[in-house]
PDB file with SEQRES, HELIX, SHEET and CRYST1 records, atoms N, CA, C and O in Angstrom:
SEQRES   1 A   82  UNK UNK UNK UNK UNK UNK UNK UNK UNK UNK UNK UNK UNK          
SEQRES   2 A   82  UNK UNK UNK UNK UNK UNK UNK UNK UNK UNK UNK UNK UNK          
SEQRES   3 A   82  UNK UNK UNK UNK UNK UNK UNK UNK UNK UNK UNK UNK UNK          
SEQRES   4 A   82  UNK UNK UNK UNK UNK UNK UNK UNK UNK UNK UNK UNK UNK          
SEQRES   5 A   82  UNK UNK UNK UNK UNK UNK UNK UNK UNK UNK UNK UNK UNK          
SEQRES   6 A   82  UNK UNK UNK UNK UNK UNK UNK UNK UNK UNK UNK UNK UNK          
SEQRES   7 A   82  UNK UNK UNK UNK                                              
HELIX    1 AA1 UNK A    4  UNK A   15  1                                  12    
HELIX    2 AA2 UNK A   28  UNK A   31  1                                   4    
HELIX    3 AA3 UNK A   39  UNK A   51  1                                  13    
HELIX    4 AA4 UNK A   67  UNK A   74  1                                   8    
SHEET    1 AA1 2 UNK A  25  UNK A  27  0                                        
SHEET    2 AA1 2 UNK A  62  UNK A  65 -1                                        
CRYST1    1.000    1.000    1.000  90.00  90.00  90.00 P 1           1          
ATOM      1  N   UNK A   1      77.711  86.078  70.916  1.00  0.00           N  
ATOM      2  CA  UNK A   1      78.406  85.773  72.164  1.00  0.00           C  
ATOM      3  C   UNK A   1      78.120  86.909  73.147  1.00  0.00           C  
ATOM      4  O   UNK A   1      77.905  88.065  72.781  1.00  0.00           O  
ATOM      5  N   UNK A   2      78.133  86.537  74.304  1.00  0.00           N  
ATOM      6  CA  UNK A   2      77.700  87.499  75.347  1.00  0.00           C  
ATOM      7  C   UNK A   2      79.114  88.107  75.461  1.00  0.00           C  
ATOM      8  O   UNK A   2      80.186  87.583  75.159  1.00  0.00           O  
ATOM      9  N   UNK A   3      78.761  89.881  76.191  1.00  0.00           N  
ATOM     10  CA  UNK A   3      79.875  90.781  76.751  1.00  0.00           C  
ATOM     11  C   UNK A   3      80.742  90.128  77.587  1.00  0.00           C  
ATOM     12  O   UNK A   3      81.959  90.212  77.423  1.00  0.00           O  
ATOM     13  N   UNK A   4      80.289  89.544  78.385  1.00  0.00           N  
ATOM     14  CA  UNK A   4      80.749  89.231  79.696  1.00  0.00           C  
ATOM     15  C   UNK A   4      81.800  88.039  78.845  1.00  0.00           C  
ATOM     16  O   UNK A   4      82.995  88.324  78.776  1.00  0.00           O  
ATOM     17  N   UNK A   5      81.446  87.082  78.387  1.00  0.00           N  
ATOM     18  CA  UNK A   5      82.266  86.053  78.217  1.00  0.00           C  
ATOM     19  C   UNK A   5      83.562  86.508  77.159  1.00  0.00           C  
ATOM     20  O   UNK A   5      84.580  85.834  77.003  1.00  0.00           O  
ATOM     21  N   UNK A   6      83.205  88.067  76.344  1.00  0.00           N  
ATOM     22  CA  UNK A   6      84.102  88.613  75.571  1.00  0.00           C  
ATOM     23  C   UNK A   6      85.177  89.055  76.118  1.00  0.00           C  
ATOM     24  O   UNK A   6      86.318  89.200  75.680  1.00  0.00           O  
ATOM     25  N   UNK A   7      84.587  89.307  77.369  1.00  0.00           N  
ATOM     26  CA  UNK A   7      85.427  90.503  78.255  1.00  0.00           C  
ATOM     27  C   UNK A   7      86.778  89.538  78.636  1.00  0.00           C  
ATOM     28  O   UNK A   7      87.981  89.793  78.577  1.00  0.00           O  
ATOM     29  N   UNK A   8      85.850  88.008  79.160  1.00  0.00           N  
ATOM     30  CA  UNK A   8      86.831  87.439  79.695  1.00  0.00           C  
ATOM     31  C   UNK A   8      87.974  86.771  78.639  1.00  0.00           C  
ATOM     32  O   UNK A   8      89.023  86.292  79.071  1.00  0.00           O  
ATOM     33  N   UNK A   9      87.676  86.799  77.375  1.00  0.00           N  
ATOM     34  CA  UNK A   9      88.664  86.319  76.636  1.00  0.00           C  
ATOM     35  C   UNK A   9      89.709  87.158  76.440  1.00  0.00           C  
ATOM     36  O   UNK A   9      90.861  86.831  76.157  1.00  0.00           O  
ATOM     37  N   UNK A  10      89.044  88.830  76.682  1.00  0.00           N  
ATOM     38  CA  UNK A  10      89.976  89.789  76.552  1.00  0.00           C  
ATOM     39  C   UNK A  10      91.371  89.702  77.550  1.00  0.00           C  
ATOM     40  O   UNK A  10      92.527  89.978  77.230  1.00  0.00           O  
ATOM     41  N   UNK A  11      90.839  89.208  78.901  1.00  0.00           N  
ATOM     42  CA  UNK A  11      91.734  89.305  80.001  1.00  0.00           C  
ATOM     43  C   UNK A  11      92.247  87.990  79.836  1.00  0.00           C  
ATOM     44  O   UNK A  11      93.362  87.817  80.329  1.00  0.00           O  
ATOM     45  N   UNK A  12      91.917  87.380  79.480  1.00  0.00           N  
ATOM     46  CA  UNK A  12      92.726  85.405  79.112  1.00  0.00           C  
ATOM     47  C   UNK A  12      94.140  85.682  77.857  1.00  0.00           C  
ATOM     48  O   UNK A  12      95.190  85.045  77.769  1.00  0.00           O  
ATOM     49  N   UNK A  13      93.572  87.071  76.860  1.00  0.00           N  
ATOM     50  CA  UNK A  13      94.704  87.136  75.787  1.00  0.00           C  
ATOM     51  C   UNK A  13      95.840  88.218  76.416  1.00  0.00           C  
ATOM     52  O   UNK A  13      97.028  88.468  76.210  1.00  0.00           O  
ATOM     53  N   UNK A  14      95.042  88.585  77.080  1.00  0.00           N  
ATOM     54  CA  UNK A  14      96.144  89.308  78.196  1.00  0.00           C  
ATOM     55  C   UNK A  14      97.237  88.578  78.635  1.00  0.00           C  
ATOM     56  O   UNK A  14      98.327  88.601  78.064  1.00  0.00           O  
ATOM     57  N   UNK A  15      96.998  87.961  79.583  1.00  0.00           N  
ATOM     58  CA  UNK A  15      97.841  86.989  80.602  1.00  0.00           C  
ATOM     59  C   UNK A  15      98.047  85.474  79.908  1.00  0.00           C  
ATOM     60  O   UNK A  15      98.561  84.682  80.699  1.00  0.00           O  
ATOM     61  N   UNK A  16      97.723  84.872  78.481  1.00  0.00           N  
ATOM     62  CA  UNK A  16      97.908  84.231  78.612  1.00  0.00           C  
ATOM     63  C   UNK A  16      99.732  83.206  78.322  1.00  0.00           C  
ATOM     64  O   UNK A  16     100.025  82.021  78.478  1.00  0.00           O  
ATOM     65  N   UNK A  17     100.258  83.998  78.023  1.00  0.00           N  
ATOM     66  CA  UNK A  17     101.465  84.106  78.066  1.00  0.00           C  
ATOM     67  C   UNK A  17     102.577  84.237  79.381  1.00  0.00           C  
ATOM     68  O   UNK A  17     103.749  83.867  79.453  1.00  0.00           O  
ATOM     69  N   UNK A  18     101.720  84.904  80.354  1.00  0.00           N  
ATOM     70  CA  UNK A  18     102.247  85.074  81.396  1.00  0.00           C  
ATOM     71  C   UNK A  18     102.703  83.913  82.304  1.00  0.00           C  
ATOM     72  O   UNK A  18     101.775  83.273  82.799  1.00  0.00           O  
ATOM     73  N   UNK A  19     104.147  83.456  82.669  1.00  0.00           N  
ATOM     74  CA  UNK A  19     104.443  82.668  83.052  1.00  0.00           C  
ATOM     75  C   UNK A  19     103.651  82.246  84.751  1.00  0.00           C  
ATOM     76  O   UNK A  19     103.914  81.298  85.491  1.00  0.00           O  
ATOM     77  N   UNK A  20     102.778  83.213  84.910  1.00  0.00           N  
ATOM     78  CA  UNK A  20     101.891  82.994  85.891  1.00  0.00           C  
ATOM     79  C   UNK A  20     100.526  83.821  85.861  1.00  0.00           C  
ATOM     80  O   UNK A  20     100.434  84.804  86.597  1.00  0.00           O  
ATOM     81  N   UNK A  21      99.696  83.536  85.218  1.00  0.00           N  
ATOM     82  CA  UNK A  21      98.414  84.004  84.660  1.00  0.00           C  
ATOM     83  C   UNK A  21      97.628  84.270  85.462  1.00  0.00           C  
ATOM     84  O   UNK A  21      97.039  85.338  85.297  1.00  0.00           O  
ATOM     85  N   UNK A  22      97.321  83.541  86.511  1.00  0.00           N  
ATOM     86  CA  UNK A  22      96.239  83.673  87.511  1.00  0.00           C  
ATOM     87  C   UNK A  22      97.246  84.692  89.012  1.00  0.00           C  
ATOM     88  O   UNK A  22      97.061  84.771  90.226  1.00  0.00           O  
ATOM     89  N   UNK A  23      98.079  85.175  88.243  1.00  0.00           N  
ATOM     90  CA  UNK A  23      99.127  85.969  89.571  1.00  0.00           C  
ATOM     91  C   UNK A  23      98.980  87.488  88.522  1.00  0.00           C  
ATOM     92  O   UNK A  23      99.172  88.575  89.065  1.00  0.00           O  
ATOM     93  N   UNK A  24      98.779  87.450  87.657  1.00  0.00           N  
ATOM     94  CA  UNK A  24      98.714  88.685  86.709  1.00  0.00           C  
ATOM     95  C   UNK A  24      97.366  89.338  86.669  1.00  0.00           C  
ATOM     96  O   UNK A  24      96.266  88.913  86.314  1.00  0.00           O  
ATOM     97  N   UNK A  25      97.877  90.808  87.262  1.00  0.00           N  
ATOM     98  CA  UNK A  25      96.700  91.772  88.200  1.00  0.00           C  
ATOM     99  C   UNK A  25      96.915  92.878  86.672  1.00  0.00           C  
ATOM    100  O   UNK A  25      97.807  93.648  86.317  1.00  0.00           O  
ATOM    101  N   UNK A  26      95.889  92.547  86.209  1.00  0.00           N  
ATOM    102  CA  UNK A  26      95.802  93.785  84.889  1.00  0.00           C  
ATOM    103  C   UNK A  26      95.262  95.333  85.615  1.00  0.00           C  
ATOM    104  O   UNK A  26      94.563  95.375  86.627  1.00  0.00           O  
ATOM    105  N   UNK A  27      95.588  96.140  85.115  1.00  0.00           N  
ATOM    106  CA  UNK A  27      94.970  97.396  85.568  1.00  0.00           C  
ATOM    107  C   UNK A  27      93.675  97.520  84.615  1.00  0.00           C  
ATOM    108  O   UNK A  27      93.387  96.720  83.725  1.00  0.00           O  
ATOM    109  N   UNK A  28      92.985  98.619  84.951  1.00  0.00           N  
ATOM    110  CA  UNK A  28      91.985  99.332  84.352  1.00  0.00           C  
ATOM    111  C   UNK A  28      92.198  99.881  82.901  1.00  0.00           C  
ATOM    112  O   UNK A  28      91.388  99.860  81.974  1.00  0.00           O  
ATOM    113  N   UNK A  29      93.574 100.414  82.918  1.00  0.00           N  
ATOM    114  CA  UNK A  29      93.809 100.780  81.775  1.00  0.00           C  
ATOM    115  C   UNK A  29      94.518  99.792  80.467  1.00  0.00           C  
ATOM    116  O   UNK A  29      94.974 100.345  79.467  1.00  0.00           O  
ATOM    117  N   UNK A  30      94.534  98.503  80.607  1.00  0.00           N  
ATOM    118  CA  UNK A  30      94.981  97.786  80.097  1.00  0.00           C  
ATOM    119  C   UNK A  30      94.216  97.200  79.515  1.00  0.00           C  
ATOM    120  O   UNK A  30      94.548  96.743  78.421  1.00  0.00           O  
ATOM    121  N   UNK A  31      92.871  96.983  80.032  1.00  0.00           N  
ATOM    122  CA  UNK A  31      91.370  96.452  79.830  1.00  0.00           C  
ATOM    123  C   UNK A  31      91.014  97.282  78.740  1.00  0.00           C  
ATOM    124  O   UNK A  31      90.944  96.903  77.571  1.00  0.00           O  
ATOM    125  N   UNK A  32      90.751  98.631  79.229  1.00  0.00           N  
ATOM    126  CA  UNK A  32      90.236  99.622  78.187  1.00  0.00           C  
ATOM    127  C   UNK A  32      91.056  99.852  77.295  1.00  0.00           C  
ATOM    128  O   UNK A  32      90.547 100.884  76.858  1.00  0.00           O  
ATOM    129  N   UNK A  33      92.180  99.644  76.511  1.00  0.00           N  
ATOM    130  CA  UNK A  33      93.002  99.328  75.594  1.00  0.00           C  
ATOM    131  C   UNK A  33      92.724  98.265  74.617  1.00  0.00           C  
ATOM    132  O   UNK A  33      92.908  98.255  73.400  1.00  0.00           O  
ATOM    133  N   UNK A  34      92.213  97.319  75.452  1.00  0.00           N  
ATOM    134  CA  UNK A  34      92.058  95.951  74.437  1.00  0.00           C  
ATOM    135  C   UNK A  34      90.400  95.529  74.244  1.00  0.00           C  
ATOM    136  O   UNK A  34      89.947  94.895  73.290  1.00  0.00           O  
ATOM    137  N   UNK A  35      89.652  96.040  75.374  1.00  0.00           N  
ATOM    138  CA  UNK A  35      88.391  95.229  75.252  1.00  0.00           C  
ATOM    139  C   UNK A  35      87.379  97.031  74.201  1.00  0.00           C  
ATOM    140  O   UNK A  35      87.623  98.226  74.366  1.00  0.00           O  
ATOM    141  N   UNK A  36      86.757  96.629  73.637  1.00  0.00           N  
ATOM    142  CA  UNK A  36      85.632  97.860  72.947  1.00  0.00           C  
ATOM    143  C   UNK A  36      84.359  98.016  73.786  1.00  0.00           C  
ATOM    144  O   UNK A  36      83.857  97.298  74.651  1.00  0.00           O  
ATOM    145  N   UNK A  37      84.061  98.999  73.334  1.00  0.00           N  
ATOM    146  CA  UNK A  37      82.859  99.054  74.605  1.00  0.00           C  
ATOM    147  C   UNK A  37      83.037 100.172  75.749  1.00  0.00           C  
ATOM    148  O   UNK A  37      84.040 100.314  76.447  1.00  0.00           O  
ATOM    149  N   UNK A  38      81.695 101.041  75.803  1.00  0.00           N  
ATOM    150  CA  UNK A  38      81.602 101.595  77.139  1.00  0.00           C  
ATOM    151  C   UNK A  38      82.396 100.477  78.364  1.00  0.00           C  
ATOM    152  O   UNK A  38      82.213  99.268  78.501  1.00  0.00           O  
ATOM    153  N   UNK A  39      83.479 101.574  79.287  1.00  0.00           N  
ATOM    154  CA  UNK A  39      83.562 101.040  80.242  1.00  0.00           C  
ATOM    155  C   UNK A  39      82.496 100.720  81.698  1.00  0.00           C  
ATOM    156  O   UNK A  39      82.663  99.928  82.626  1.00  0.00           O  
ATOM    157  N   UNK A  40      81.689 101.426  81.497  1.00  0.00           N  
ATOM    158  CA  UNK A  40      80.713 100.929  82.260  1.00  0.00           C  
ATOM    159  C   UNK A  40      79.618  99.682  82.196  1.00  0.00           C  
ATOM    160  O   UNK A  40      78.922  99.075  83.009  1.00  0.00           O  
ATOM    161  N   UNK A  41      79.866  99.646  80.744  1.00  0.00           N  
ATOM    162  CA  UNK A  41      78.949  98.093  80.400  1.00  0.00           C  
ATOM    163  C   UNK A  41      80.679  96.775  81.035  1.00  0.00           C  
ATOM    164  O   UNK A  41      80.661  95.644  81.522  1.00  0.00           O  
ATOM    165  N   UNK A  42      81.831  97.687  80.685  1.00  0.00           N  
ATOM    166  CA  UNK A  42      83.060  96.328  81.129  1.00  0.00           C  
ATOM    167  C   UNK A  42      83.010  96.005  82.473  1.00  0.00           C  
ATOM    168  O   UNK A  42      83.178  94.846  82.852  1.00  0.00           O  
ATOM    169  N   UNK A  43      82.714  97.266  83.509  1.00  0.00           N  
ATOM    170  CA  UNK A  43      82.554  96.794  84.862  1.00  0.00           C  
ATOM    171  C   UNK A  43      81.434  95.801  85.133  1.00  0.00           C  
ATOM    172  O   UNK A  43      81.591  94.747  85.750  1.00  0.00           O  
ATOM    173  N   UNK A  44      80.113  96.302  84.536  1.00  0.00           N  
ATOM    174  CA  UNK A  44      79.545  95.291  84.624  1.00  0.00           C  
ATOM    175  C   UNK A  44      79.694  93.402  84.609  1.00  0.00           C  
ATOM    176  O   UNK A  44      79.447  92.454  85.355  1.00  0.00           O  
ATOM    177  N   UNK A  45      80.177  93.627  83.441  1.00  0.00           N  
ATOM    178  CA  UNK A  45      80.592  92.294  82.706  1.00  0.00           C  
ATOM    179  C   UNK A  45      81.727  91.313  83.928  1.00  0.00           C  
ATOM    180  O   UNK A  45      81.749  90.141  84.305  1.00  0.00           O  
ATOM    181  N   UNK A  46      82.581  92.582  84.235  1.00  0.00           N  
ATOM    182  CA  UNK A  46      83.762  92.110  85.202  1.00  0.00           C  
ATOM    183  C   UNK A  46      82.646  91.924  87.028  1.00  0.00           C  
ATOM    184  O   UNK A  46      83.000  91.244  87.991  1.00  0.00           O  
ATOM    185  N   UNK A  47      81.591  92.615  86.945  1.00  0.00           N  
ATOM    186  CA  UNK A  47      81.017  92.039  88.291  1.00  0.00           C  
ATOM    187  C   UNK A  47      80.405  90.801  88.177  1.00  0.00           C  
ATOM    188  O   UNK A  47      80.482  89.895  89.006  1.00  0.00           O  
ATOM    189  N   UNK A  48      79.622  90.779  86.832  1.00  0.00           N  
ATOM    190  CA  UNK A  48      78.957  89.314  86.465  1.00  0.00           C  
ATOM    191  C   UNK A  48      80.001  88.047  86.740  1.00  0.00           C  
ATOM    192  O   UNK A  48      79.598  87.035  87.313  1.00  0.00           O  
ATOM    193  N   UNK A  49      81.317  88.178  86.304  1.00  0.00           N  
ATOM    194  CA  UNK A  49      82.305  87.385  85.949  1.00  0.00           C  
ATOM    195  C   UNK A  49      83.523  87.229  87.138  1.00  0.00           C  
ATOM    196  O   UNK A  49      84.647  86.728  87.110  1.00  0.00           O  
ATOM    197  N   UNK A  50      82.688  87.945  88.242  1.00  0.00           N  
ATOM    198  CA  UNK A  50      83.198  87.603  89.403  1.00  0.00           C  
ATOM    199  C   UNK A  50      82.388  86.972  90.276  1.00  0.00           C  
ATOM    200  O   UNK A  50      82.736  86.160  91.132  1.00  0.00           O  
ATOM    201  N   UNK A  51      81.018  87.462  89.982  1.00  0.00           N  
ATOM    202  CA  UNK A  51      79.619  86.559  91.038  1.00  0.00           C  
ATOM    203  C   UNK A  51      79.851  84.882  90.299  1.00  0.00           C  
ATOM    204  O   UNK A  51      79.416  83.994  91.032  1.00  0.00           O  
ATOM    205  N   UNK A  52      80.501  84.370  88.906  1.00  0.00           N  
ATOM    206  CA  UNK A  52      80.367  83.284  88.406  1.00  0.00           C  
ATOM    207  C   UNK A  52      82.022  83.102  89.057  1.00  0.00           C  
ATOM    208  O   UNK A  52      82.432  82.082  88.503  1.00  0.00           O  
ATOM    209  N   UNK A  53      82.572  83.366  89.511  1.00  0.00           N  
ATOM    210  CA  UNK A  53      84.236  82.771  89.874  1.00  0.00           C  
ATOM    211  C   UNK A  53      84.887  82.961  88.845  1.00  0.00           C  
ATOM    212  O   UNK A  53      85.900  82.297  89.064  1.00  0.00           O  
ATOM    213  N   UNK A  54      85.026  83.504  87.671  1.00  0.00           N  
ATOM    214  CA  UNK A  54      86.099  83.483  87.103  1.00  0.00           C  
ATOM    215  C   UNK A  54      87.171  84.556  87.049  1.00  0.00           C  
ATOM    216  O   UNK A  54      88.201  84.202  86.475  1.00  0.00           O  
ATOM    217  N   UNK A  55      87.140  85.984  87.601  1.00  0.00           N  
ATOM    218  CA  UNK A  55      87.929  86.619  88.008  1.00  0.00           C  
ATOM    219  C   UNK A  55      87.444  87.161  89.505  1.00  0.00           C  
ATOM    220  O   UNK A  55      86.407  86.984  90.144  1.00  0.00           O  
ATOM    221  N   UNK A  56      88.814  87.990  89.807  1.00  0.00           N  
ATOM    222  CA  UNK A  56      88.350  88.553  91.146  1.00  0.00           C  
ATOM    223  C   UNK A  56      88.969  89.666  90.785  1.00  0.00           C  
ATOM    224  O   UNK A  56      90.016  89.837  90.161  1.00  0.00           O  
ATOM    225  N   UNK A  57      87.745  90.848  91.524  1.00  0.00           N  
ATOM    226  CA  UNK A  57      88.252  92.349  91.312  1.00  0.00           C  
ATOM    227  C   UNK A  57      89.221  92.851  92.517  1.00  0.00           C  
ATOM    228  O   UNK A  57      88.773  93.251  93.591  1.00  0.00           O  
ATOM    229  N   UNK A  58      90.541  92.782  92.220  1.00  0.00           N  
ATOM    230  CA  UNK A  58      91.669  93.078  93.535  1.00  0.00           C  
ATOM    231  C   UNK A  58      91.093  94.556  94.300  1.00  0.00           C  
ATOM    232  O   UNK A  58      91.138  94.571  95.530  1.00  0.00           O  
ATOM    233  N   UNK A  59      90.529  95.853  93.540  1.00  0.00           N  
ATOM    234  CA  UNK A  59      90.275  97.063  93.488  1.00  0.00           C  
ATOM    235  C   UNK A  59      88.921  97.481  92.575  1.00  0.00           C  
ATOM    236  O   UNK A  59      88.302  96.671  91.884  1.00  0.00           O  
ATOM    237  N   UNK A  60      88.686  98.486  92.671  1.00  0.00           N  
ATOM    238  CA  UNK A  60      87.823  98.679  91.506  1.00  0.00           C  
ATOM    239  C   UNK A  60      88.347  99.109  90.424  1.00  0.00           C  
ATOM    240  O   UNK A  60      87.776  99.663  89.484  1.00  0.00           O  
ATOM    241  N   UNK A  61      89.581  98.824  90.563  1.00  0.00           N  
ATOM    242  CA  UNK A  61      89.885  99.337  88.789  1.00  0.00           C  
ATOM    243  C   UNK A  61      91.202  98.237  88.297  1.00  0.00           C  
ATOM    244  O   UNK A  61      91.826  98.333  87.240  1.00  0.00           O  
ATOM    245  N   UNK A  62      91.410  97.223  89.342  1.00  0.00           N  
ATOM    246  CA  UNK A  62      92.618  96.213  88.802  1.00  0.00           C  
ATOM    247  C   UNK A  62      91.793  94.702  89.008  1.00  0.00           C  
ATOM    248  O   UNK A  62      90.997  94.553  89.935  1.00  0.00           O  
ATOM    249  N   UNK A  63      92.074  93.685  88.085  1.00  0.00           N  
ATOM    250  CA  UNK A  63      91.033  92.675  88.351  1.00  0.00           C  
ATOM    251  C   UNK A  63      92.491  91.405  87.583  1.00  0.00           C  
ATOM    252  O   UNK A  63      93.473  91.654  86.884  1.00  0.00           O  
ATOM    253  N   UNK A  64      91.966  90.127  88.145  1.00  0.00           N  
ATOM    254  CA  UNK A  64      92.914  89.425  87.783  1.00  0.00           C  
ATOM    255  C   UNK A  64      91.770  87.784  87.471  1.00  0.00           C  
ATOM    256  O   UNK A  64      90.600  87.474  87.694  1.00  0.00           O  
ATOM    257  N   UNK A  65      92.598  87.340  87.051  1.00  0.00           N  
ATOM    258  CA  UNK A  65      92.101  85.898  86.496  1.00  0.00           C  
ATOM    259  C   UNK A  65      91.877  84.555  87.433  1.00  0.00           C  
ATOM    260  O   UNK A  65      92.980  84.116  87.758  1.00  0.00           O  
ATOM    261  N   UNK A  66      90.853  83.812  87.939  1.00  0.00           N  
ATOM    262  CA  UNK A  66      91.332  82.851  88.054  1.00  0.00           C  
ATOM    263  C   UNK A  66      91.669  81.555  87.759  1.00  0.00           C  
ATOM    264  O   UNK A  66      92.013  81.390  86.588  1.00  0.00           O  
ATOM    265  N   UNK A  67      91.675  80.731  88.358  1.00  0.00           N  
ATOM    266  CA  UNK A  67      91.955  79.407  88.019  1.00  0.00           C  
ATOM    267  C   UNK A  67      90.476  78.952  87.440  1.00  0.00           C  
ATOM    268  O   UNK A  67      90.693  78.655  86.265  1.00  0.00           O  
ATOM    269  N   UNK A  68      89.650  78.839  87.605  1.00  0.00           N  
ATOM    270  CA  UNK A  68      88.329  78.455  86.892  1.00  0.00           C  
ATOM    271  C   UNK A  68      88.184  79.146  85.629  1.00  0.00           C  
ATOM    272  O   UNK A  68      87.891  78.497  84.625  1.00  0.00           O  
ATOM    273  N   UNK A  69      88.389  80.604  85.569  1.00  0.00           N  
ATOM    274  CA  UNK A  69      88.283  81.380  84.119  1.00  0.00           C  
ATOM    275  C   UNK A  69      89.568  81.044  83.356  1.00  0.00           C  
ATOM    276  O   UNK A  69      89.688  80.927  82.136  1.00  0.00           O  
ATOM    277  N   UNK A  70      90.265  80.944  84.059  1.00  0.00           N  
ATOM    278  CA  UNK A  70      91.810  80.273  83.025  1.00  0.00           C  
ATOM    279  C   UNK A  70      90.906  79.054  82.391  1.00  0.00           C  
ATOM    280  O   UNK A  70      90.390  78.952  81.278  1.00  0.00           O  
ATOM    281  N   UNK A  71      90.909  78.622  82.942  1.00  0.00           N  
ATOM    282  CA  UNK A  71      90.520  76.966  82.617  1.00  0.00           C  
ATOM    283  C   UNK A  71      89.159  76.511  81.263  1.00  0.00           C  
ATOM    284  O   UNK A  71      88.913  75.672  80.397  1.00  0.00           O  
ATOM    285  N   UNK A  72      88.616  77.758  81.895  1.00  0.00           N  
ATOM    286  CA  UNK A  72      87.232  78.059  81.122  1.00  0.00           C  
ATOM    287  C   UNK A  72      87.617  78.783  79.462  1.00  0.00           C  
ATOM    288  O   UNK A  72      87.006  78.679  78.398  1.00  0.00           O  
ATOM    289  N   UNK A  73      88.213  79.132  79.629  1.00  0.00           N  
ATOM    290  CA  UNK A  73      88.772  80.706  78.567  1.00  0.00           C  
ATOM    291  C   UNK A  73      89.965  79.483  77.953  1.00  0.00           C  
ATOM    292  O   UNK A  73      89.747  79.200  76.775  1.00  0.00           O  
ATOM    293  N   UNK A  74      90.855  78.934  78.420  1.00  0.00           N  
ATOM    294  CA  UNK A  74      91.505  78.280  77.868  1.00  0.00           C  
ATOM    295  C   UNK A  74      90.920  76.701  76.971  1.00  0.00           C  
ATOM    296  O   UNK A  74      91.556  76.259  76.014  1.00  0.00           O  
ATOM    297  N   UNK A  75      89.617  76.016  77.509  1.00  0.00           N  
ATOM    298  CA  UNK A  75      88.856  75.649  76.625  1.00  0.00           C  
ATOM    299  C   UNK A  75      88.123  75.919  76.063  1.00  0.00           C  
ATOM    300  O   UNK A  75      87.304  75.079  75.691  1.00  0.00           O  
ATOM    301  N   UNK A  76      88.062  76.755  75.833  1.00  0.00           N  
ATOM    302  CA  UNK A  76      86.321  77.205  74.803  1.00  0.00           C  
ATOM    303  C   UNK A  76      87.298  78.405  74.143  1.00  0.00           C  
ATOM    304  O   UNK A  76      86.421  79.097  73.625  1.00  0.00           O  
ATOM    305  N   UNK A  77      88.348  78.968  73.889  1.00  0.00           N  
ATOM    306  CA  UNK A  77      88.751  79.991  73.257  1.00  0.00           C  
ATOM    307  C   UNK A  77      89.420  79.583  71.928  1.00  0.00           C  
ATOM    308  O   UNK A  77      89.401  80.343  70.960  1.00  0.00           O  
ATOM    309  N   UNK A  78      89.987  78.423  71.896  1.00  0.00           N  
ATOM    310  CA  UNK A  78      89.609  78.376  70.508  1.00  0.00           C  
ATOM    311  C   UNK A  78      89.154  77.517  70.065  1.00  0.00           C  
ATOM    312  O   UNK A  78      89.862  76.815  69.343  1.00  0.00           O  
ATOM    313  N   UNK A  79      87.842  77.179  70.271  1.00  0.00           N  
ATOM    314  CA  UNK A  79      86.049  77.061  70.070  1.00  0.00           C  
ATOM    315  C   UNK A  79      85.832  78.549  68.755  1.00  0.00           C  
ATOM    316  O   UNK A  79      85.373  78.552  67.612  1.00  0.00           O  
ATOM    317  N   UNK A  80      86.315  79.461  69.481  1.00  0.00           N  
ATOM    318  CA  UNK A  80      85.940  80.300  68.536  1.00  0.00           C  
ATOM    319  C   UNK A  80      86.965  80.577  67.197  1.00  0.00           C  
ATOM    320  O   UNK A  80      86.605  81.573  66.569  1.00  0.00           O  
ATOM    321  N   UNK A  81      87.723  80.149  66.844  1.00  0.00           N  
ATOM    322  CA  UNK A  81      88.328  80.329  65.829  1.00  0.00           C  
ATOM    323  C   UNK A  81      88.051  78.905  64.785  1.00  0.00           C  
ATOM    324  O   UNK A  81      88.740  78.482  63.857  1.00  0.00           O  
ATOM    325  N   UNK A  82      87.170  78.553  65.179  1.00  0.00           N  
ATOM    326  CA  UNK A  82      86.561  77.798  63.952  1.00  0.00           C  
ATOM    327  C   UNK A  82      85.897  78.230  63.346  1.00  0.00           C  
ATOM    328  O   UNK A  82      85.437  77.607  62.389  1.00  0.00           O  
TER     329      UNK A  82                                                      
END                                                                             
């Protein structure tokens, strides 16, 4: 599986509980807590995964979810637990 699409499951298990998911602005340090990996390969991943619409970077260090990566991350996520 690619970084980028890891990254985004990381920020989907984040918020996905959140009674408003696509309103939930993770910080930088919340990312680097949960996702592995140089943070400089995560920014990457998080610019890729904003040129495709599924998050938007509020700052360069707080990034939030949207409605397309919800949607995306919420079907194909557990795809992977088979």
């Amino acid at each position: 599986m690619n970084t980028k699409i890891k990254t985004l499951y990381t920020i989907y298990g984040i918020v996905k509980n959140n009674p408003h998911p696509t309103n939930y602005i993770l910080t930088s340090r919340e990312l680097i807590l949960k996702q592995k990996g140089p943070w400089d390969e995560v920014v990457k991943d998080l610019s890729a995964l904003e040129d495709d619409g599924f998050v938007t970077m509020v700052e360069s260090s707080t990034v939030s979810i949207t409605e397309k990566g919800f949607s995306y991350a919420q079907k194909t996520y557990p795809l992977l637990m088979l």
